[in-house]
C-alpha positions as CSV (number, residue, x, y, z in Angstrom):
1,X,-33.4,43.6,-27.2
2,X,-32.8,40.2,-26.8
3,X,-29.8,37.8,-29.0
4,X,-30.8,35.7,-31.0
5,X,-29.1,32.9,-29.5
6,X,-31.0,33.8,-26.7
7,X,-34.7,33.5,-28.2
8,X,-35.7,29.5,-27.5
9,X,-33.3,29.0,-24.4
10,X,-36.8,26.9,-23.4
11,X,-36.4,24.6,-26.5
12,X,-32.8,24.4,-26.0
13,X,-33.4,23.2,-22.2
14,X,-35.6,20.6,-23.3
15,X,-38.8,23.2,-21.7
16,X,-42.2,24.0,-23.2
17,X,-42.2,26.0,-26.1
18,X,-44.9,28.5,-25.3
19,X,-46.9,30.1,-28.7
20,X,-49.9,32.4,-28.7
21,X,-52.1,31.4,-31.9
22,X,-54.3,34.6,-33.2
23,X,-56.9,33.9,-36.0
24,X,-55.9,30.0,-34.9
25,X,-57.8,27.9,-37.4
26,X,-57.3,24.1,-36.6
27,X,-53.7,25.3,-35.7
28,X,-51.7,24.5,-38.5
29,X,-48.8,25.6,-36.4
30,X,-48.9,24.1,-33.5
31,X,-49.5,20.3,-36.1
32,X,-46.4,21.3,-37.3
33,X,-44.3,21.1,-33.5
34,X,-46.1,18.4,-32.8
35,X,-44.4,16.4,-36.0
36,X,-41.5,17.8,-35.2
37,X,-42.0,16.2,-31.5
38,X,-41.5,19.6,-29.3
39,X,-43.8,19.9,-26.5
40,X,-45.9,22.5,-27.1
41,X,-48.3,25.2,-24.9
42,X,-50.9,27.2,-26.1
43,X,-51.3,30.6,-23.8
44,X,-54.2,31.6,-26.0
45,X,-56.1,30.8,-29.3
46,X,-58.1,32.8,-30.6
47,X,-60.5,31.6,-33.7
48,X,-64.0,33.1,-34.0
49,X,-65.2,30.0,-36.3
50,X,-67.1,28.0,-33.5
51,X,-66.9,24.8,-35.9
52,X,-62.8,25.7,-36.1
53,X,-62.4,25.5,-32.3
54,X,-64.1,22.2,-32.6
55,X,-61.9,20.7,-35.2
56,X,-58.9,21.9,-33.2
57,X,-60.2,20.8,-29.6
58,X,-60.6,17.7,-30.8
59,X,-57.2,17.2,-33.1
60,X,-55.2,18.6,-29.2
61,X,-57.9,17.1,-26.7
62,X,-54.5,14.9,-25.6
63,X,-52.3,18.0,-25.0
64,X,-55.5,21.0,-24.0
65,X,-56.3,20.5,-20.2
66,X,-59.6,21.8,-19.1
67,X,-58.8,22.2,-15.7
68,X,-60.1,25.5,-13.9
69,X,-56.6,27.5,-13.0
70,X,-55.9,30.8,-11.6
71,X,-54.2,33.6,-13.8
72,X,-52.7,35.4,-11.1
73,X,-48.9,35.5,-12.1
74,X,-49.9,33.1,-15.1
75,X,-46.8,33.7,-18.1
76,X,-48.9,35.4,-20.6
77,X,-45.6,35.4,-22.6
78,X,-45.5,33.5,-25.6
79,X,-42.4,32.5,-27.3
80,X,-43.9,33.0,-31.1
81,X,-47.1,34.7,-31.9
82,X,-48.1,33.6,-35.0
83,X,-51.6,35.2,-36.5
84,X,-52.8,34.8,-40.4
85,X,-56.0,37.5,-40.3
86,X,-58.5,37.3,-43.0
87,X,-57.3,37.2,-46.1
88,X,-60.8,38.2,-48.1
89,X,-60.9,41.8,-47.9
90,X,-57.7,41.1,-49.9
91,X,-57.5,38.6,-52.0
92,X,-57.6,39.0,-55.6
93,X,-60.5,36.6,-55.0
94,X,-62.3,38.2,-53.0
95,X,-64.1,41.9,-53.1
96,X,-60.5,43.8,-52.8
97,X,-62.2,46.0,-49.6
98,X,-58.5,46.5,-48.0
99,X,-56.9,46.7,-45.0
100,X,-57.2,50.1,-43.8
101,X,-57.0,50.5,-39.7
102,X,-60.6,51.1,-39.2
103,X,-62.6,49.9,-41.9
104,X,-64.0,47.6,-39.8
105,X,-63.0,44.4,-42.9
106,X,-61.7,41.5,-41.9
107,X,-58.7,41.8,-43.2
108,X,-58.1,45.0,-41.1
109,X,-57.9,42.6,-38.1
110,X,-54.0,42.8,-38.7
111,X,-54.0,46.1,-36.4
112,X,-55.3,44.1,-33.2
113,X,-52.0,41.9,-33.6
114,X,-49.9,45.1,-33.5
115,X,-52.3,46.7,-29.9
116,X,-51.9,43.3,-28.6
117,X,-47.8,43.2,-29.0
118,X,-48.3,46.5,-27.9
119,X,-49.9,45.8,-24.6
120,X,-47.9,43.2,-23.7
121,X,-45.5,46.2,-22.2
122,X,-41.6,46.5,-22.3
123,X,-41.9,43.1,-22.8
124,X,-42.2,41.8,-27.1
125,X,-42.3,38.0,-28.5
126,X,-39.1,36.9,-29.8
127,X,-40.7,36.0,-32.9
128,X,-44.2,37.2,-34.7
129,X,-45.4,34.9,-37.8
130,X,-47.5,36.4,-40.3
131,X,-49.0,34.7,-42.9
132,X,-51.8,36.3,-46.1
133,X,-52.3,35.6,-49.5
134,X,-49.9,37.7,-52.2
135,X,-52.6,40.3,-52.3
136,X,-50.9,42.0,-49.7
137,X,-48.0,43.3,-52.0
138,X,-50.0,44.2,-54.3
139,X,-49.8,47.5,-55.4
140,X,-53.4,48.5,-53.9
141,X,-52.8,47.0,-50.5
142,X,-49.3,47.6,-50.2
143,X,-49.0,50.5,-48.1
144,X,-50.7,48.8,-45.2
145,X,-48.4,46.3,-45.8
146,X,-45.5,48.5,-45.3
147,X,-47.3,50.2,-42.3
148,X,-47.4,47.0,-40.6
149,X,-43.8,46.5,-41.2
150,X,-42.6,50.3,-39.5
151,X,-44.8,49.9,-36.6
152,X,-43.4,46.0,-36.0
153,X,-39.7,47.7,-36.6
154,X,-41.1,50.7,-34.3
155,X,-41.5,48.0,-31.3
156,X,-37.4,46.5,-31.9
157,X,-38.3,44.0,-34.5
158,X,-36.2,43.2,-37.6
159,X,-38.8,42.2,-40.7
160,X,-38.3,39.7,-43.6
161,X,-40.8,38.6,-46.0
162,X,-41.2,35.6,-48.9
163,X,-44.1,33.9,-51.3
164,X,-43.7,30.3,-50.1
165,X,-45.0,27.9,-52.5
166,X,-46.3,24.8,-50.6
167,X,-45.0,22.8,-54.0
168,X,-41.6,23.4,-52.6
169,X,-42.5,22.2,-49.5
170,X,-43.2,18.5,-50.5
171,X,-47.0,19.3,-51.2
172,X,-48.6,18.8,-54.1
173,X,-50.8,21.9,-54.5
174,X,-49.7,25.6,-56.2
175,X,-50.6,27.6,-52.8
176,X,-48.1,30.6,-52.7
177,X,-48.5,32.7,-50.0
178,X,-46.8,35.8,-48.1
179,X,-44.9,34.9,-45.0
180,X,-43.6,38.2,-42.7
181,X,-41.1,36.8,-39.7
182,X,-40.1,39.7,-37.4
183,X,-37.7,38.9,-34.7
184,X,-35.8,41.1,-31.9
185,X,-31.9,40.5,-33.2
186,X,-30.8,39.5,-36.1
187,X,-33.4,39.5,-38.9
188,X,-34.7,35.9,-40.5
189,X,-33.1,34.3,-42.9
190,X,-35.5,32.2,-45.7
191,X,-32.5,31.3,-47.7
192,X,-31.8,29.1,-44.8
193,X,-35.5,26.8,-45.4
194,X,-35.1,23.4,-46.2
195,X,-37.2,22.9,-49.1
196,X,-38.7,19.2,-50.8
197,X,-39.0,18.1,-54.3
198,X,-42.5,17.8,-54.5
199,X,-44.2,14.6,-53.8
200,X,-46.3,12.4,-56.2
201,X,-50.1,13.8,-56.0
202,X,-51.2,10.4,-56.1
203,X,-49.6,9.7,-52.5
204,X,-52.5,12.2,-51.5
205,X,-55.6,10.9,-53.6
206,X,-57.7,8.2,-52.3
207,X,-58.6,5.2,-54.6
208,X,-61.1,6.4,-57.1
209,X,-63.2,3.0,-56.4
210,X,-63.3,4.2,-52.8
211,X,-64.6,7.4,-53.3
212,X,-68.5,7.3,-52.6
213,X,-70.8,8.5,-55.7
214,X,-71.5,11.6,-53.5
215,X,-68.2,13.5,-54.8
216,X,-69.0,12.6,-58.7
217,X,-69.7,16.0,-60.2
218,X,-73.2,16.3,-61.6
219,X,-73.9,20.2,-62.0
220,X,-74.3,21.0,-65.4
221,X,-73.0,24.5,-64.4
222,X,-69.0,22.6,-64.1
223,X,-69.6,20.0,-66.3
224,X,-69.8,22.5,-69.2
225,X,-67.0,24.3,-68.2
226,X,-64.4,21.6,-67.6
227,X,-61.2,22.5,-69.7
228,X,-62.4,26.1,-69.9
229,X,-59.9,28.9,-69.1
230,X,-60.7,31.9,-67.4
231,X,-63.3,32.9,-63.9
232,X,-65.4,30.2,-65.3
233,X,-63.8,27.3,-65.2
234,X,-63.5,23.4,-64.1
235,X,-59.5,22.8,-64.4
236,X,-59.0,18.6,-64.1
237,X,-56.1,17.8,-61.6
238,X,-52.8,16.6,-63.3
239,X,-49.5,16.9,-61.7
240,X,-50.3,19.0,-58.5
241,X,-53.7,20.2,-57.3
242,X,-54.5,23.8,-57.6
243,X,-54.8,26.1,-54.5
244,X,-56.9,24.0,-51.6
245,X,-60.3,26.7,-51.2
246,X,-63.3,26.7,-49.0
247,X,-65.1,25.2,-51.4
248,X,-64.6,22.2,-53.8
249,X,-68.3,22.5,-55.4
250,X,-68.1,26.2,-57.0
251,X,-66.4,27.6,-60.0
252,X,-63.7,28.0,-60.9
253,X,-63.1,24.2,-59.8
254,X,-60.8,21.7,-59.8
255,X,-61.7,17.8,-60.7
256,X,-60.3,14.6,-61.1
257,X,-61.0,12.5,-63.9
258,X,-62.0,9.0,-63.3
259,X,-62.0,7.6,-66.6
260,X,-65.8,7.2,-66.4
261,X,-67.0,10.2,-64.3
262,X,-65.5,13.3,-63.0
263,X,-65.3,14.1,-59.1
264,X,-63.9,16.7,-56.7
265,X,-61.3,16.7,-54.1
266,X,-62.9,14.7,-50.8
267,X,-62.2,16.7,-47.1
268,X,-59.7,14.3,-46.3
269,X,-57.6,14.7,-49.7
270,X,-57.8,18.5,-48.9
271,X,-56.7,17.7,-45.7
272,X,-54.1,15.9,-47.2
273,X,-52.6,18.5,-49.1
274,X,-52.3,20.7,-46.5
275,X,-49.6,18.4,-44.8
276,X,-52.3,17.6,-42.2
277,X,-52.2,13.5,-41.2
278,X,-54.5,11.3,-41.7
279,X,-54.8,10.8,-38.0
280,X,-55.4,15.1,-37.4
281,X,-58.2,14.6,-40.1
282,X,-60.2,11.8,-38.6
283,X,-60.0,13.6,-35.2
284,X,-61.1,17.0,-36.2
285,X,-63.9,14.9,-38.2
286,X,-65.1,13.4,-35.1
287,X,-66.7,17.2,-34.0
288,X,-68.6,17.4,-37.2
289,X,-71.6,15.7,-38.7
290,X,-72.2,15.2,-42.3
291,X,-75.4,17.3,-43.7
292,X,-75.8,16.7,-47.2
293,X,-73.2,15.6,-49.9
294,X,-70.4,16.9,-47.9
295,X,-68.2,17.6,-44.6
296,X,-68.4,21.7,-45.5
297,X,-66.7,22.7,-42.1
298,X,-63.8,20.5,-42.8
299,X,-63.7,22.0,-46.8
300,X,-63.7,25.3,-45.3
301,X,-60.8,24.7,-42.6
302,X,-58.4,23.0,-44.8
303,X,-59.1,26.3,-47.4
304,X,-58.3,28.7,-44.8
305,X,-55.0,26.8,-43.4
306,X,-51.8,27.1,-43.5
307,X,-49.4,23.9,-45.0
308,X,-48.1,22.5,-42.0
309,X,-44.7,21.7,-43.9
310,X,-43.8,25.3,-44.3
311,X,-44.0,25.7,-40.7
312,X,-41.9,22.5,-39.8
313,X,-39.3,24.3,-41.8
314,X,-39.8,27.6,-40.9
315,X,-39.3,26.1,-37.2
316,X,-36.1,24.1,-38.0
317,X,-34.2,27.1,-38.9
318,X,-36.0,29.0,-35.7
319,X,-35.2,26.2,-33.4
C-alpha cells in the first residue's frame, strides 16, 4: 500500500496526471484540471451518450490526439478513477429501481467500477472518485452503498463520504450530492475543502433582452402552476437556481421572471451553473445542431454533470 505522500509524485514532478473517466459525461473533471492548469491524460473515457462524446471531443479536441498508437506496454494506470454511474434507478426522482449487483438498472453499473479496479491486478488507483445523488444513503438503497464501501476497503482502500452542496462551492444552484473518495493510505479529509461564499446568480444569467422569444414559457400546463408547491410545480428563480435537470421545459420547473413574461434557464446558463466556461459551452455547442426550440443534448449534459468547482477543490487538497 502506497503513502500518501507518495500518490501524485507525477504532479509533484511537474508530469502528466494520468485519470481514467468511467460514465465520463462532458468530463466535468478533467474541466476542472484544466482551470487549475495541470496537464492532463485521459487513459480511457468511457460515456455511452454518443451526443456526450461529442460535446466532450469537441470541449478537448486541443489536448485528445487521434493518432493510431500501439498498446503494447501502454500505462493503463490511471492516477484517479473517477466514475458517477446512473443516478435514475435511484433518485428520489426517478422510479427508485435500486442498485442491486445484477438487476441489470443503470444504476447497478457501480459494480463494473469495482471488476474493473479489480482487474487491474496487484496493482489499485491511488484514488477512486464517486459521485450519486443522496439517494444512495437513503435507507432503501443504503446497503449497496455500504457493500460498495467493504469491497473498495476489501482491495486496501480507506473510504470517506460528504453531501457537497455546489452553493458552497461558489455556484449559485442547490445541487447536493454524495461524494465517496477512497484512497490507499491515509483516508480523505473533506474538512480540508476550500469552500466559496456563493456568487451573485445574476453573474450567471444572460440579459433578459438577449434571450430570444424561444425560451418564454408558453405551456399552459407551467403557466398555471407557477408559485405552486408540491410535484406540480413552476418555482421562479430568486437567490440561487434550483438543482440544474435534463430538462428545463417539464414540471416541476424553474423560471425566471422578466417583468413582462416568464422564461426558462437557456443551455448556456445551465452550463453556467455548472462552473462550466463560457468558452467549454460554445465548443461543446459546436457538435450539436439546434432542432426545435432548444439545444436538448446540451440541457441533458449540463443535468447529468458534475460542478466543476467541487472538483477544483476536491483536487487542491489531493494535489
Amino acid at each position: 500500500m502506497r503513502p500518501q505522500k507518495e500518490l501524485f509524485t507525477p504532479f509533484v514532478n511537474n508530469m502528466t496526471l494520468q485519470i481514467l473517466e468511467l460514465f465520463g459525461g462532458i468530463g466535468s473533471p478533467r474541466a476542472g484540471l484544466k482551470k487549475m492548469g495541470i496537464k492532463v491524460k485521459s487513459i480511457d473515457y468511457v460515456e455511452i451518450d454518443p451526443l456526450a462524446v461529442a460535446s466532450y471531443n469537441a470541449m478537448f479536441a486541443d489536448e485528445l490526439e487521434y493518432n493510431t498508437q500501439s498498446v503494447i506496454n501502454w500505462n493503463l494506470k490511471p492516477d484517479i478513477l473517477i466514475h458517477g454511474s446512473p443516478c435514475q434507478d435511484i433518485s428520489i426522482a426517478g422510479l427508485q429501481m435500486g442498485a442491486d449487483e445484477g438487476s441489470e438498472t443503470r444504476s447497478s453499473l457501480m459494480w463494473e467500477t469495482i471488476r474493473i479496479i479489480q482487474q487491474f491486478g496487484e496493482w489499485r488507483p491511488p484514488v477512486v472518485i464517486w459521485e450519486n445523488v443522496k439517494g444512495v444513503l437513503h435507507k432503501r438503497m443504503r446497503k449497496n452503498f455500504n457493500r460498495y464501501l467493504e469491497e473498495m476497503e476489501k482491495m486496501g482502500y480507506s473510504n470517506s463520504f460528504k453531501i457537497l452542496d455546489a452553493r458552497d462551492f461558489g455556484l449559485p444552484q442547490a445541487r447536493e450530492r454524495v461524494f465517496t473518495i477512497s484512497t490507499l493510505g491515509q483516508a480523505f479529509n473533506f474538512e480540508m475543502l476550500k469552500t466559496t461564499k456563493m456568487n451573485h446568480l445574476s453573474e450567471y444569467l444572460q440579459d433578459n433582452s438577449e434571450v430570444s422569444e424561444a425560451y418564454t414559457v408558453t405551456q399552459p400546463s407551467i403557466l398555471s402552476v407557477v408559485g405552486q408547491k408540491g410535484i406540480k410545480r413552476a418555482t421562479v428563480i430568486e437567490d440561487f437556481a434550483y438543482t440544474i435537470t435534463t430538462r428545463q421545459d417539464r414540471s416541476p420547473a424553474q423560471i425566471i421572471d422578466c417583468g413582462d413574461r416568464y422564461r426558462y434557464l437557456t443551455e448556456l446558463e445551465c452550463w453556467r451553473l455548472q462552473g462550466y466556461s463560457d468558452e467549454d459551452f460554445y465548443k461543446a455547442a459546436s457538435a450539436h445542431e439546434r432542432r426545435g426550440r432548444f439545444i436538448m443534448p446540451l440541457y441533458k449534459q449540463s443535468g447529468n454533470s458534475i460542478p466543476v468547482p467541487i472538483f477544483e477543490s476536491i483536487f487542491e487538497v489531493l494535489l
